[in-house]
N, C-alpha and C positions, 0 to 999 in steps of 0.2 A: 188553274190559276196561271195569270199569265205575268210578265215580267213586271209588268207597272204595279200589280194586286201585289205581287211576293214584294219590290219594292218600297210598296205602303204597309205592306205587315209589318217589316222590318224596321220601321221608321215608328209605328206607332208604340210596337214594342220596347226597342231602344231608345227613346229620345232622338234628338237632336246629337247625341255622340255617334250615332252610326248616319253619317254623311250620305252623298248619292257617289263621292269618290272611293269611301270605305268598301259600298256596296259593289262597285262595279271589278273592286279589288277580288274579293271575294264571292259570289255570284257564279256561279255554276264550275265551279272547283270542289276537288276533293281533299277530303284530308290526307295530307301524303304520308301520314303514318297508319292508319286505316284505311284509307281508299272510299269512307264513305260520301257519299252526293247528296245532298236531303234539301232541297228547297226550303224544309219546314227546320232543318237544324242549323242554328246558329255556327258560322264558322268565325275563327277570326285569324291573326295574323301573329304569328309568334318575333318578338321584336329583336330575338338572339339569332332565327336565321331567314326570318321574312318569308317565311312557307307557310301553307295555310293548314290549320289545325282545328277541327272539331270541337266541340264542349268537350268531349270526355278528353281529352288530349292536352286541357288548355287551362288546367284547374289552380298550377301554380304560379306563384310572383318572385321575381327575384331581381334585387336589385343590378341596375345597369349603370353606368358609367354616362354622365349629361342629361341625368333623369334624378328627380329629388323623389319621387315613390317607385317603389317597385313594377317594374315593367313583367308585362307576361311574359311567360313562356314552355315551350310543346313539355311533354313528357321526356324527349330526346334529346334534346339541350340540356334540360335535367340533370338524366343519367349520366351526358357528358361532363360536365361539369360537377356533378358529385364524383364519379371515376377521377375527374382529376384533381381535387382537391383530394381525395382518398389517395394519391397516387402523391401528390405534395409531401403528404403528414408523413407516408410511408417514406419517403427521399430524407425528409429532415430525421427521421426515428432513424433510418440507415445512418445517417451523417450524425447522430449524435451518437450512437452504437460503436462506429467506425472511431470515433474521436477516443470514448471512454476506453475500445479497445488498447487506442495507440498510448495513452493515457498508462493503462497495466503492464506495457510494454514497455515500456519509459520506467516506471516502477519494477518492475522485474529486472532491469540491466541495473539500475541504481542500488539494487538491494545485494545483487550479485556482487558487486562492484565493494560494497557496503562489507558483506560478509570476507568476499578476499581481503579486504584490508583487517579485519578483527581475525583471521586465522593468521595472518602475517603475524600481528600482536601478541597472540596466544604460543606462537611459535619462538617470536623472540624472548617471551617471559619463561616460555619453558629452558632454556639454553641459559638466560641469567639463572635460573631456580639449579641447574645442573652444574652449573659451573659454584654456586653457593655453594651445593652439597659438597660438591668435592673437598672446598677450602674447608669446609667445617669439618669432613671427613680425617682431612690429613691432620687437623690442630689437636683433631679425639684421640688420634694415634701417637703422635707427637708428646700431648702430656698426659695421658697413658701410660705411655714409659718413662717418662720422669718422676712421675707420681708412684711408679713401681719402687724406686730406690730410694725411698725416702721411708723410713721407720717410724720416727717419730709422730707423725701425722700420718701414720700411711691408710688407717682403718677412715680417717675421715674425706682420705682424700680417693680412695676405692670406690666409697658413697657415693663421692659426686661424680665420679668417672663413670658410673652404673646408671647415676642419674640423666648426665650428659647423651649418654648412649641410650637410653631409654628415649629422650627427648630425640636424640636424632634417628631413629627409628623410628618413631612416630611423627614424625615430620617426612621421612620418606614415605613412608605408608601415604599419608596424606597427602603429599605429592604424587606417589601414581595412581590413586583415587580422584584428583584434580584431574589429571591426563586423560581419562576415560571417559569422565562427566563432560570435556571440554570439546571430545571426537565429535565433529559435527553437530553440534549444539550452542549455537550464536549466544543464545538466550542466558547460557553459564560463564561469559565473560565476566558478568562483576563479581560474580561468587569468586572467581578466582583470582582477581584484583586483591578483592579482601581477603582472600585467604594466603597470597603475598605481602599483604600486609602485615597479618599477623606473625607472618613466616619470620618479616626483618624483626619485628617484637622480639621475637623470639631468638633472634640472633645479638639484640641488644641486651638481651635476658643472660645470655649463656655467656657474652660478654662481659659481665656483672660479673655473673658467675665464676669465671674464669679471674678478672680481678679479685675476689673474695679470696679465691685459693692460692693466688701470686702473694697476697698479704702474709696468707698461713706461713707459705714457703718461706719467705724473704728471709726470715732470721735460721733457716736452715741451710738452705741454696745461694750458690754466689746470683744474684740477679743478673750479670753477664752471660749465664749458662743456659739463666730459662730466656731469656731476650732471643740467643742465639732459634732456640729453638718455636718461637712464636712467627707466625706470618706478619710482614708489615702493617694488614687490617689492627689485628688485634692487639700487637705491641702500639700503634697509636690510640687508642683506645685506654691502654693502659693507662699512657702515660699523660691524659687526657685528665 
């Protein structure tokens, strides 16, 4: 078969889309990804890098840039072009990985940051709670011994001396039970909030308390002697 015969196969096969410029393109060329030669095998022209490619070579379409359908192209274009689009996805998966990292980072210093400020808190509340104790400590002792010298009321005011002291006892207790719970554990700040809450209740209770028994006294005691002996909290309080 000679080249005008192969030229007329080619034309009768394909229509009028395979040209005599199509042909002359392609025409005794190999496919340069197989090396095949075949006069009888259709070759064509891959539009991604204008090399000439076989049938088997030439089976996909893929959209091209000043082309409104899909243009051919080789099996190697292809894979270039899948490699890089797989290579895109993996870039932006890197770069949203990279972000969400910086992201926990960000979150990690803020929490840190977060927690030193609530240990500072926890630290200050313990030092008011220590310094309470004390003042309460010294008022337990304080009228303790006034309440010692007093006969007339002495068996009711023992009670509440026993009482007070049982109350403050279990207020310490609870206080270095709070201390423990609070070591390294963010999460027990409002437990301990609350349980300073109930602390000052209870200082406003004992308060009371303490007024109830200035009443008792008063017709026994000069009121200038137990004054002497109250801290200015609780002498205003009284006289409140």
């Amino acid at each position: 078969m000679n080249s005008q015969e192969v030229e007329s196969y080619y034309s009768e096969s394909h229509g009028s889309s395979f040209d005599n410029e199509s042909f002359q393109e392609v025409k005794g060329k190999k496919c340069y990804i197989c090396g095949k030669s075949s006069l009888f095998q259709l070759k064509k022209i891959c539009k991604f890098c204008n090399r000439v490619i076989c049938s088997e070579h030439s089976q996909k379409h893929r959209k091209m840039p000043g082309y409104e359908i899909p243009q051919r192209i080789c099996t190697a274009c292809e894979e270039k072009i899948v490699i890089k689009e797989i290579k895109e996805e993996i870039d932006k998966e890197i770069e949203r990985l990279g972000k969400e990292i910086m992201q926990g980072k960000l979150l990690k210093e803020s929490l840190k940051l977060e927690t030193a400020s609530k240990d500072q808190s926890i630290e200050e509340l313990l030092i008011s709670i220590e310094k309470e104790e004390k003042t309460l400590k010294g008022l337990e002792e304080e009228l303790s011994k006034k309440l010692k010298d007093e006969a007339e009321n002495g068996e009711k005011i023992r009670t509440d001396t026993e009482f007070l002291r049982k109350c403050l006892d279990e207020r310490i207790e609870n206080e270095r039970v709070l201390v423990v719970e609070c070591n390294g554990k963010e999460n027990q700040l409002q437990i301990l909030i609350s349980e300073e809450e109930e602390l000052r209740n209870a200082n406003l209770e004992l308060g009371n308390q303490i007024n109830e028994s200035y009443e008792m006294l008063k017709e026994s005691v000069l009121k200038e002697e137990l004054v002497k002996t109250l801290c200015q909290r609780c002498l205003a309080h009284i006289e409140a």
